[in-house]
C-alpha positions as CSV (number, residue, x, y, z in Angstrom):
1,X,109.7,96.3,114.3
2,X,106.4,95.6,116.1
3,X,104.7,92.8,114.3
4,X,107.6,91.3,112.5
5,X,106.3,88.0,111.6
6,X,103.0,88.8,109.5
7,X,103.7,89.4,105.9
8,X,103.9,92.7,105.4
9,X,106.3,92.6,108.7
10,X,108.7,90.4,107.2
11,X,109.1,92.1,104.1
12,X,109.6,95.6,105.9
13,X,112.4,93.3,107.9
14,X,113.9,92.1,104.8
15,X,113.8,95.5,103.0
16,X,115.0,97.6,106.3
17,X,117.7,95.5,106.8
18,X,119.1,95.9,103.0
19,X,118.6,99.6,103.7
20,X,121.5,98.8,106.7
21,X,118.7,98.8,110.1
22,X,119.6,96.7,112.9
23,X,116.0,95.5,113.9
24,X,114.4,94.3,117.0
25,X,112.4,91.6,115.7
26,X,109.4,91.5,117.7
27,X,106.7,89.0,118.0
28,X,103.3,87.9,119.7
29,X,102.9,83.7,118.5
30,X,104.8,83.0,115.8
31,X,107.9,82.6,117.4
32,X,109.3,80.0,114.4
33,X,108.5,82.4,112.4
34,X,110.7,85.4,114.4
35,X,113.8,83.3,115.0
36,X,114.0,82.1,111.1
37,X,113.8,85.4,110.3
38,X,116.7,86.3,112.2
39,X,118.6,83.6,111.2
40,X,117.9,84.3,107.3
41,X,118.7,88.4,107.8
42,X,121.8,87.6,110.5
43,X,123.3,84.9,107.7
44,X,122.9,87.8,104.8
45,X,123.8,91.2,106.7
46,X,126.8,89.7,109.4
47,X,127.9,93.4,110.1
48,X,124.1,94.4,111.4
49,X,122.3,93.4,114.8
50,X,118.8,91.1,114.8
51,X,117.5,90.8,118.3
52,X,113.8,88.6,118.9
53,X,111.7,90.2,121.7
54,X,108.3,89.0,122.6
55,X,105.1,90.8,123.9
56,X,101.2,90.1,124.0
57,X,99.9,93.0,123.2
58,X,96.3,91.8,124.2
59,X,97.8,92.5,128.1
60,X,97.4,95.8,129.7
61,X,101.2,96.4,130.2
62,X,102.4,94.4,127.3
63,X,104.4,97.9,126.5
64,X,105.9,98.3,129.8
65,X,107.6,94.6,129.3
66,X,108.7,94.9,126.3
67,X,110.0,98.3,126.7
68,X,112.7,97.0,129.3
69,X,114.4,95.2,126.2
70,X,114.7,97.8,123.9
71,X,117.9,100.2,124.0
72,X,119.3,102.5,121.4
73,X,115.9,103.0,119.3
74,X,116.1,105.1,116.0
75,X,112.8,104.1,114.5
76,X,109.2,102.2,115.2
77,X,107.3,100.6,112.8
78,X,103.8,99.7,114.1
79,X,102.7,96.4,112.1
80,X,101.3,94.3,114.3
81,X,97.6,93.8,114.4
82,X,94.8,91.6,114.2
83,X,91.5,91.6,112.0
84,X,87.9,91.1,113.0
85,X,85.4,90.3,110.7
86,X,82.0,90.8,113.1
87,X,78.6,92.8,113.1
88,X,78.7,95.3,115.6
89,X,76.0,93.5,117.6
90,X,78.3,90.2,117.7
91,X,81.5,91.8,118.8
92,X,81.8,91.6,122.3
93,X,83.8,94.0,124.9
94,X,86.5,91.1,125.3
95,X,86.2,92.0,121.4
96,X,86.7,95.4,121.7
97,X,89.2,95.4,124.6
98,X,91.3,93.2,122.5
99,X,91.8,95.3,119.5
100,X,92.3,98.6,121.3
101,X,95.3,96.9,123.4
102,X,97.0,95.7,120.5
103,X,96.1,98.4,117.7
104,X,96.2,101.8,119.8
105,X,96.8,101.2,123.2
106,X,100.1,98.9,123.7
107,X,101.5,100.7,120.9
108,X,101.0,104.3,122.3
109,X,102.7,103.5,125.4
110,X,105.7,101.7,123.9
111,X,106.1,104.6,122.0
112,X,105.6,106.9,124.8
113,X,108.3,104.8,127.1
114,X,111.1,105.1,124.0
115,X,110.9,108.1,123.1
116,X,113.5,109.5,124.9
117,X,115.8,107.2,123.2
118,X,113.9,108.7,119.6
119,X,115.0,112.6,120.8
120,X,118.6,111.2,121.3
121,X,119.1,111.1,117.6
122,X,118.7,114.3,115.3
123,X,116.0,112.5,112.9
124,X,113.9,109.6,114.3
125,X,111.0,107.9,112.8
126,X,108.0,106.2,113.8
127,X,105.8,104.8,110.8
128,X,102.4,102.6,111.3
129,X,101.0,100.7,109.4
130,X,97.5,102.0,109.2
131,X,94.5,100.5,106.6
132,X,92.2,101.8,104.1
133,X,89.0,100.8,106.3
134,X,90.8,103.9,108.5
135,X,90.0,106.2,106.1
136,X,87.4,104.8,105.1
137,X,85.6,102.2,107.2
138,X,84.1,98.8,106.5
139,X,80.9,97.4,107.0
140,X,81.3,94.1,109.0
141,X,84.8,95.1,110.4
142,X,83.2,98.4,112.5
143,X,85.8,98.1,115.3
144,X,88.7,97.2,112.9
145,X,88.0,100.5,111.3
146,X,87.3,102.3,114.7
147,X,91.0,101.3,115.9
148,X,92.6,101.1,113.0
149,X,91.0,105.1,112.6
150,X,92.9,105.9,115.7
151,X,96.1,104.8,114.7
152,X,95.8,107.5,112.0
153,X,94.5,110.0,114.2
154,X,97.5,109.0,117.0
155,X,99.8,110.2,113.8
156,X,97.9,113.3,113.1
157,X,98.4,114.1,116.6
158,X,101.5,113.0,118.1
159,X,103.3,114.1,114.7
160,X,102.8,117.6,115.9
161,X,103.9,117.1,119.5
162,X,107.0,115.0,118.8
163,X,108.0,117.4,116.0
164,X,110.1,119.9,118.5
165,X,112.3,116.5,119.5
166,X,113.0,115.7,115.6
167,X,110.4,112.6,115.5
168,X,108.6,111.9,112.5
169,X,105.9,110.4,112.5
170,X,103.7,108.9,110.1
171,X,101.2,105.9,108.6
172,X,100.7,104.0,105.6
173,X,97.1,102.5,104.7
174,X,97.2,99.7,102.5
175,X,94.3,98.6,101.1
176,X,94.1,95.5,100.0
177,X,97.4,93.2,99.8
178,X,98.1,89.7,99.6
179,X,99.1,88.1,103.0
180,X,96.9,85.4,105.0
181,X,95.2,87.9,106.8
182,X,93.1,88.2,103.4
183,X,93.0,84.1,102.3
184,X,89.8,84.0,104.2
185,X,88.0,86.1,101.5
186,X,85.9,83.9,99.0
187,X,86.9,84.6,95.0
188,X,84.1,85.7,94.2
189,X,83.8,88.4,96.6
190,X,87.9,89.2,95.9
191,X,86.7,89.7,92.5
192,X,84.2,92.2,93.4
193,X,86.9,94.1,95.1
194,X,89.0,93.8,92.2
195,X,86.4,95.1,90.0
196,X,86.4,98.8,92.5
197,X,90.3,99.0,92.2
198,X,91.5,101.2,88.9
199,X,94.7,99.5,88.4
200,X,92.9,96.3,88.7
201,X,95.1,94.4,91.0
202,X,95.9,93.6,94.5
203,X,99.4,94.9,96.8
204,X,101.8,92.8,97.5
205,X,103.4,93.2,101.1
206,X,106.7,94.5,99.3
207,X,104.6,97.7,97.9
208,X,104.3,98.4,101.7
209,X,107.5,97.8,102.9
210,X,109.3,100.0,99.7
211,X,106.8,102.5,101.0
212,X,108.0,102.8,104.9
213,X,111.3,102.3,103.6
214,X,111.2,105.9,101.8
215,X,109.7,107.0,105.1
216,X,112.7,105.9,107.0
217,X,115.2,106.7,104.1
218,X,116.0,110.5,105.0
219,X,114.7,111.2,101.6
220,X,111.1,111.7,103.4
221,X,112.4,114.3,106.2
222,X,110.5,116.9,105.4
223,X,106.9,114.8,105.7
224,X,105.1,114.2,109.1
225,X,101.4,113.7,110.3
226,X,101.0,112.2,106.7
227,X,98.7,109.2,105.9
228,X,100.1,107.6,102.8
229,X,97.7,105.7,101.1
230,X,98.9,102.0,99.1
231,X,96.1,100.9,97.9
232,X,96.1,100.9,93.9
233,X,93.3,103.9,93.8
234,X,91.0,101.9,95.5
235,X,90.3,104.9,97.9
236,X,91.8,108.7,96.6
């Protein structure tokens, strides 16, 4: 589970691991964060396995590292990530470097370096977590959309390639949920937002994590390449 601590991560740990995953719990700062996770999900599933790893995706072989730790593999889930709210002409190529290691890059390659231990299993599963604005786009986050575009593209693609070794692969684009990724936003301008969305409500991270649950249920073994989109109609 890359990005295990944000919210959406931790309730796609706390769902997964009702479902009976073992997880990797993997994390970038928020190291309090990772281990009381695994305390909370070791003290309520004993019989399953919660390992923390740690990686910086922002470095160029942040995938390689982390790759060294992980054995016996049956699924990824891509959830790690990190916004930007800048005008093109303010985002800078540290900027850009940044989001492409952590969003496309580093997750690519970690991908890429376990998938032999995907193809040793007769249905494997790789799920990202994707965002409206790649589907989309979003003024003031132009880079944002840009990577967050290629994750879906990356699924498009490697979907059909990965196929032949029983991989699926596939995304879900939330739109807008509630985590502290999205406290920044002033009311007013949440309300505007509100105003666009027919069911007239935000997501909650557990509407995301029910979501890649199904994907990595069995029930959803027929389905790869897809982009499913959580987002309350905002975007059809």
């Amino acid at each position: 589970m890359l990005g295990a601590t944000g919210g959406i991560g931790q309730a796609i740990c706390h769902q997964l691991a009702a479902s009976g995953w073992s997880l990797y719990i993997h994390y970038y700062q928020q190291d309090v964060a990772a281990n009381k996770l695994q305390t909370q999900l070791s003290m309520k599933y004993p019989n399953q396995s919660f390992t923390v790893v740690h990686a910086d995706f922002t470095l160029e072989d942040a995938a390689q590292g982390l790759a060294k730790h992980i054995h016996h593999v049956r699924a990824v889930v891509v959830a790690n990530g990190q916004s930007m709210y800048k005008l093109l002409t303010e985002t800078t190529t540290d900027d850009m470097n940044a989001l492409w290691k952590v969003h496309v890059q580093n997750p690519a390659m970690f991908i890429s370096l376990v998938s032999a231990q995907l193809r040793s299993f007769n249905q494997s599963y790789i799920v990202f977590i994707g965002s409206i604005w790649g589907n989309t786009g979003a003024a003031g986050e132009v880079m944002y959309s840009a990577v967050k575009g290629a994750q879906h593209a990356f699924v498009k693609a490697y979907s059909k390639e990965a196929a032949f070794g029983g991989i699926r692969v596939n995304a879900v684009a939330p739109g807008w949920i509630e985590t502290r990724m999205n406290n920044v936003i002033p009311a007013d301008e949440k309300q505007l937002i509100l105003d666009e969305i027919p069911l007239m409500t935000t997501g909650e991270p557990q509407n995301v994590a029910d979501t890649v649950n199904f994907l990595l249920s069995g029930k959803a073994d027929y389905m790869t390449g897809e982009i499913l989109k959580v987002n309350g109609g905002w975007y059809i």
